[in-house]
Structure formats: structure tokens, C-alpha cells
C-alpha positions in Angstrom: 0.0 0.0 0.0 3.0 2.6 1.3 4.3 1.6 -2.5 1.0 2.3 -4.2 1.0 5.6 -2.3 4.6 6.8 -2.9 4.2 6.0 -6.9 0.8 7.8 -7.0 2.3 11.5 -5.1 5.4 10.7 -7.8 3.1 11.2 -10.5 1.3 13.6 -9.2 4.5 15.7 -8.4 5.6 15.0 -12.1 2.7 14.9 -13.9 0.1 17.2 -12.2 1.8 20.8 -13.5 1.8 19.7 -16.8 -1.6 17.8 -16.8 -2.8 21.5 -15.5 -1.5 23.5 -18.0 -3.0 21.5 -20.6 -6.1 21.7 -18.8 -6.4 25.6 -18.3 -5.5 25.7 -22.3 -8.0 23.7 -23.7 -10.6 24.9 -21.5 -10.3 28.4 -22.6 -9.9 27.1 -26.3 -13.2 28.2 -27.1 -13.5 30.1 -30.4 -14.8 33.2 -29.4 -17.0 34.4 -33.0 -16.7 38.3 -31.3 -13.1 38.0 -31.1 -12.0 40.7 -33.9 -9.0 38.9 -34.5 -6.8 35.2 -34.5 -3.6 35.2 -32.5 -1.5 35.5 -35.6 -3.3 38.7 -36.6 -3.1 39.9 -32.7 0.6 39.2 -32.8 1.6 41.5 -36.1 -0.4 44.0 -34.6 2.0 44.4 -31.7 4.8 43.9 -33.8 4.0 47.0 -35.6 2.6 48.5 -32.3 6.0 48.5 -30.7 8.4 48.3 -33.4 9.7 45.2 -33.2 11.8 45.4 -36.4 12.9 42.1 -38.0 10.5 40.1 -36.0 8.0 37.7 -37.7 5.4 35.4 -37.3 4.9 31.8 -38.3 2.7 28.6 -38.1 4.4 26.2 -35.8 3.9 22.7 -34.8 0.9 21.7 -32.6 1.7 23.0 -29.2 5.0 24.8 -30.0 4.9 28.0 -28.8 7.6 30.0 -28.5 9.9 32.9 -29.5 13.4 32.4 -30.9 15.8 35.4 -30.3 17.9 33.9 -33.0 15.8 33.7 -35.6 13.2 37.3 -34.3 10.9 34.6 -34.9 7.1 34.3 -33.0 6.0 30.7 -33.9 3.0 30.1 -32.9 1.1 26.3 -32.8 -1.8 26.3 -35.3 -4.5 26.5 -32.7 -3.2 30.0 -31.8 -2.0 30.9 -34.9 -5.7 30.3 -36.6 -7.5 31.0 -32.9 -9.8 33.4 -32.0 -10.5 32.1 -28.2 -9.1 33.2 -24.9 -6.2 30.9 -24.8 -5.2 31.9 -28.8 -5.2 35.9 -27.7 -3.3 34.5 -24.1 -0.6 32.8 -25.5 -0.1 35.3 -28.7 0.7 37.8 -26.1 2.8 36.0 -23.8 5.0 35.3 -26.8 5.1 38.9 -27.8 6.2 39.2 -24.2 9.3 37.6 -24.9 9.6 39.2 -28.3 9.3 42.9 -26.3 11.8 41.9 -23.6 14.8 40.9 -25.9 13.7 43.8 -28.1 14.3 46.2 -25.1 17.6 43.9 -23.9 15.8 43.7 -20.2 18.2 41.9 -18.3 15.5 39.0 -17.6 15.5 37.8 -21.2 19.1 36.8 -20.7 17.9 34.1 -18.0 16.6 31.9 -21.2 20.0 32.3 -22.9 21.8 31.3 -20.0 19.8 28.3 -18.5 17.8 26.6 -21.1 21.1 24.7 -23.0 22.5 23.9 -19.6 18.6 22.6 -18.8 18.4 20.7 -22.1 21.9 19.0 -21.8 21.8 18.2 -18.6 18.2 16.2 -19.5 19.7 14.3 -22.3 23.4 13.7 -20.6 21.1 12.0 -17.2 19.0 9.7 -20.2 22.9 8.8 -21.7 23.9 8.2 -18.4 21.0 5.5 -17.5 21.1 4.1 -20.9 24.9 3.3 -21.0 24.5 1.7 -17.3 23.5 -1.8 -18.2 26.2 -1.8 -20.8 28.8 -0.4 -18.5 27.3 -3.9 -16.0 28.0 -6.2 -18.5 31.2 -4.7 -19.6 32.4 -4.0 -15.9 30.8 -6.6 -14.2 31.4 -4.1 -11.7 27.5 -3.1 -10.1 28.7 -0.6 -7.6 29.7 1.3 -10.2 26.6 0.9 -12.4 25.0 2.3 -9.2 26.7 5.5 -9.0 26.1 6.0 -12.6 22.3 5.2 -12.0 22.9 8.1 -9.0 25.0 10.6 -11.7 21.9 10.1 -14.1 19.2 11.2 -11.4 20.8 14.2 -10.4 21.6 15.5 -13.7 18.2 14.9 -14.6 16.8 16.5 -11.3 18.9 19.4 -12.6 17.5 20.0 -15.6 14.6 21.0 -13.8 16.3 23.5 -11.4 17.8 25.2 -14.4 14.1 25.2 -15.8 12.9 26.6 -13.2 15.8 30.1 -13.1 13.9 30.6 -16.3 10.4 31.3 -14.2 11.4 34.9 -13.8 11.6 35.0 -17.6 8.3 33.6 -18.0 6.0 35.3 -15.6 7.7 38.9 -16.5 6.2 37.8 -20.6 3.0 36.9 -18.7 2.2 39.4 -15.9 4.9 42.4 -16.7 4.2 42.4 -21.0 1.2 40.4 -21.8 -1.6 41.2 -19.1 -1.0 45.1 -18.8 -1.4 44.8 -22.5 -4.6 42.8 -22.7 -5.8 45.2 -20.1 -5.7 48.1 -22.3 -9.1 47.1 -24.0 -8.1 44.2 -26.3 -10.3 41.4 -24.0 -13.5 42.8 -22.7 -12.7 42.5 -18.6 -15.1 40.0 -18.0 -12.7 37.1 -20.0 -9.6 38.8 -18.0 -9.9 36.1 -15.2 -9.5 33.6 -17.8 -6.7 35.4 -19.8 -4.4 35.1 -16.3 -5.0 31.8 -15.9 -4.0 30.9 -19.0 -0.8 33.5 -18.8 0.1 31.8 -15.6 0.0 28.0 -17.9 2.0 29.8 -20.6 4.6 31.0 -18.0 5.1 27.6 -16.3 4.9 25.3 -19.5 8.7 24.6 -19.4 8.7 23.8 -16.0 6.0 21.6 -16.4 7.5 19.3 -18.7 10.7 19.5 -17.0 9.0 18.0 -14.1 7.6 15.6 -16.1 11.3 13.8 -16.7 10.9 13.2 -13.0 8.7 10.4 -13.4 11.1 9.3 -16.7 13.8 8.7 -14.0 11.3 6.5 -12.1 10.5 4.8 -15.6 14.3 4.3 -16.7 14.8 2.8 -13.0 12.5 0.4 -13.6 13.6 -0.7 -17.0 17.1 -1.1 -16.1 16.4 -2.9 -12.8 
């Protein structure tokens, strides 16, 4: 039973953030027919509102959202791009967010640039790490130190999601510094204005979400190798 209870608060602690976000998105997903624009059209606008030379926007992959400094690029996933619902306008915003803080070269849109490669390495170097372990057995015939490998590939996976997480600062400034006071100013009637926040609050904690979510991979690659 104590077993039954530990795995169920592990998936809860890995998969509950995400399985929220996802949930606050599609429920405010609704096409609104009043909306007088889709998220694509909503994101040029600012463009041009603010001057945002060089940057452009483009249909991304289903639920790929994002902006890349590189490229000055908004890519937005169809369902935003085409949108005209709560969550379409939300997210939109929230990317022009990030788009408006590299634009201005705010000292917070340097915490992406920074953490996000460590993050992503880190994640792939802890999945190496647990994948080479049953070879290193074999090979070794050494378990102690398949063990510590086991160890070396938890913790660089657990890191990942600290280095995810110094990026929050990033996030909820594109949310709740950019994209709310904007959406204040008359482009969603107040009454949908709740809903916009919760769904800026999702947009801001969508990396962090799936970076917890490799918690419960570490459980999953545990078992396999056992």
C-alpha cells in the first residue's frame, strides 16, 4: 500500500503541473466568433505597435509555442496561430512578451539564454547516463559502479529542472509584466480577463511543467534497467 502511495504522489509531483496546464489551455480554447482577431493577426499587430523590427510570425507545430531570439521569430502552434479564443489571444501575447523583452535587452531575457542549453543538456546527458549503465554492468561486471552512474543520471536529470525553473522569472515577466498590462488596455472585454491570467500563468510555467515531467522518466528508466 505505502508503495501504491509513494508512486501515486510521484506522478502527481511529475505529472500534475503539466496535466494542468494542458487543462487551463484547452478549457479556454473556445473560439470566441466576437473576437475581432486570431492570434497570428493579434501578434503582427504588436509587432507593428511596438516596433519590433525584424520580427515575424509563423505557423508552428501543434503546441509549439515560443519565441526564438535567433531567428526574431514568434512561432505560434496552429491553434493559436488560426485562434480566435481566450487561450489563442493569451498565448499570442505572452510570446510577444518575450519578443518585447529581448527587443528592449531587459536583463530577464538573458535568463533563457543562459539556463535553457545547460537545462536541455543536462536532461539528455542523465538519459545517456541511465542508458549506457546496463552496458557499463556487462562490460564492468562491476554493479557498484553501475550504481553510481544510476545516481549521476538522477541528479543531472533532477537538474534540468532547477535550471528550468531560473527561467520562471523569464516567464511570468512575458505573462504578468508584458502580456496582461497589454490585454488590459481594451483588447479582451474584462469579463474574459480572469480567464486570460490563468492561462498566462499555464504559458509561464509550460517549461517547468515538462521539466518536471522527466521526473517520473527517472522512475520509468529505473524500472527498465532494474
Amino acid at each position: 500500500m505505502i508503495y501504491l502511495l509513494g508512486l501515486a504522489a510521484l506522478l502527481l509531483l511529475a505529472y500534475g503541473p503539466s496535466l494542468w496546464v494542458r487543462y487551463v489551455i484547452n478549457k479556454h480554447s473556445k473560439t470566441i466568433d466576437a473576437m475581432p482577431g486570431t492570434g497570428a493577426e493579434l501578434a503582427e499587430h504588436f509587432i507593428e505597435r511596438y516596433k519590433l523590427e525584424g520580427v515575424t510570425v509563423k505557423r508552428a507545430e501543434p503546441e509549439q509555442n515560443y519565441y526564438s531570439p535567433e531567428e526574431k521569430l514568434v512561432g505560434l502552434s496552429p491553434d493559436v496561430y488560426d485562434g480566435k479564443s481566450i487561450s489563442a489571444v493569451a498565448i499570442a501575447t505572452h510570446e510577444i512578451g518575450h519578443a518585447i523583452q529581448y527587443h528592449r535587452q531587459e536583463p530577464v531575457s538573458r535568463l533563457r539564454s543562459r539556463y535553457t542549453k545547460l537545462a536541455v543538456a543536462a536532461q539528455r546527458l542523465g538519459i545517456f547516463v541511465m542508458t549506457a549503465a546496463p552496458l557499463l554492468t556487462l562490460i564492468t561486471k562491476a554493479p557498484p559502479l553501475t550504481v553510481l552512474m544510476l545516481l549521476a543520471g538522477v541528479v543531472a536529470m533532477l537538474g534540468s529542472v532547477a535550471l528550468y525553473a531560473m527561467i520562471l522569472p523569464e516567464e511570468f515577466d512575458a505573462s504578468f509584466a508584458k502580456a496582461l498590462p497589454i490585454l488590459e488596455e481594451g483588447y479582451l472585454p474584462a469579463a474574459h480577463l480572469p480567464a486570460a491570467r490563468q492561462v498566462l500563468k499555464a504559458a509561464a510555467l509550460t517549461y517547468v511543467a515538462g521539466a518536471l515531467a522527466s521526473i517520473f522518466s527517472i522512475w520509468r528508466w529505473l524500472r527498465v534497467l532494474r
